[in-house]
C-alpha positions in Angstrom: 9.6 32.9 -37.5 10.6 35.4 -35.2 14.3 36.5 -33.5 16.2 38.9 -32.3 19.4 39.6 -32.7 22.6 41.4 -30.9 24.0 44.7 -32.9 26.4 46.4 -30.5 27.0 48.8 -33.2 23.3 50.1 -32.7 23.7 53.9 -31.7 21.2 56.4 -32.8 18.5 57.2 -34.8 20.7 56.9 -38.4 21.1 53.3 -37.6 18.0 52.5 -36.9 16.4 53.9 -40.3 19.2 52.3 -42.0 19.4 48.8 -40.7 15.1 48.6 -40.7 15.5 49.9 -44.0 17.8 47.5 -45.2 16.5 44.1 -43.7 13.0 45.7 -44.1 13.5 45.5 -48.4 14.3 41.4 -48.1 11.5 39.1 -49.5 9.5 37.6 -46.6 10.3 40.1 -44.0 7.0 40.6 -42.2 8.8 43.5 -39.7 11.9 45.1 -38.2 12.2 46.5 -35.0 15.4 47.9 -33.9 16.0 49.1 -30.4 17.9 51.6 -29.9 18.8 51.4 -25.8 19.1 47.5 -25.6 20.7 47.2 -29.3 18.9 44.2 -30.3 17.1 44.0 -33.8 13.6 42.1 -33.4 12.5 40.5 -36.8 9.6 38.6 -38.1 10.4 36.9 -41.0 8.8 33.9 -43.5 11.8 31.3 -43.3 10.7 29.9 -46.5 11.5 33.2 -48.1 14.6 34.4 -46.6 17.2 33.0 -44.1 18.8 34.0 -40.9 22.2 34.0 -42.6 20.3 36.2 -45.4 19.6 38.6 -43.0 22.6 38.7 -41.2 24.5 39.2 -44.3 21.9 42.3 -45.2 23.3 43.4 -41.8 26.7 43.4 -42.2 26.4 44.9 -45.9 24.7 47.7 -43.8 27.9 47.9 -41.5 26.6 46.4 -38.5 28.1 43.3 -37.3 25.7 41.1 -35.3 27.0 39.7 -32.0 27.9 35.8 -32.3 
């Protein structure tokens, strides 16, 4: 499955390394792309494995709230 998702806390390099590396750890992640300029988070994931809500909660352990 494949989405992407809203962070407006997305600012800089740190957040980048830090939110791929955090989502990037979860079973069944296949990738993690984070953007930077457009502050969007594309994901490829095995839905089987993990869930959106999984991943969203990864996110906001991480400190970035994704926009509802």
């Amino acid at each position: 499955m494949n989405t992407t998702l809203n962070v407006p806390g997305i600012s800089c390099d740190h957040c980048k390394k830090t939110i791929e590396g955090a989502v990037g750890q979860l079973d069944g992640i296949g990738m993690v792309e984070v953007d930077i300029d457009q502050r969007t988070v594309a994901i490829d994931f095995d839905d089987n494995a993990v869930t959106l809500p999984e991943i969203v909660a990864t996110l906001d352990e991480a400190g970035y709230e994704v926009a509802r």
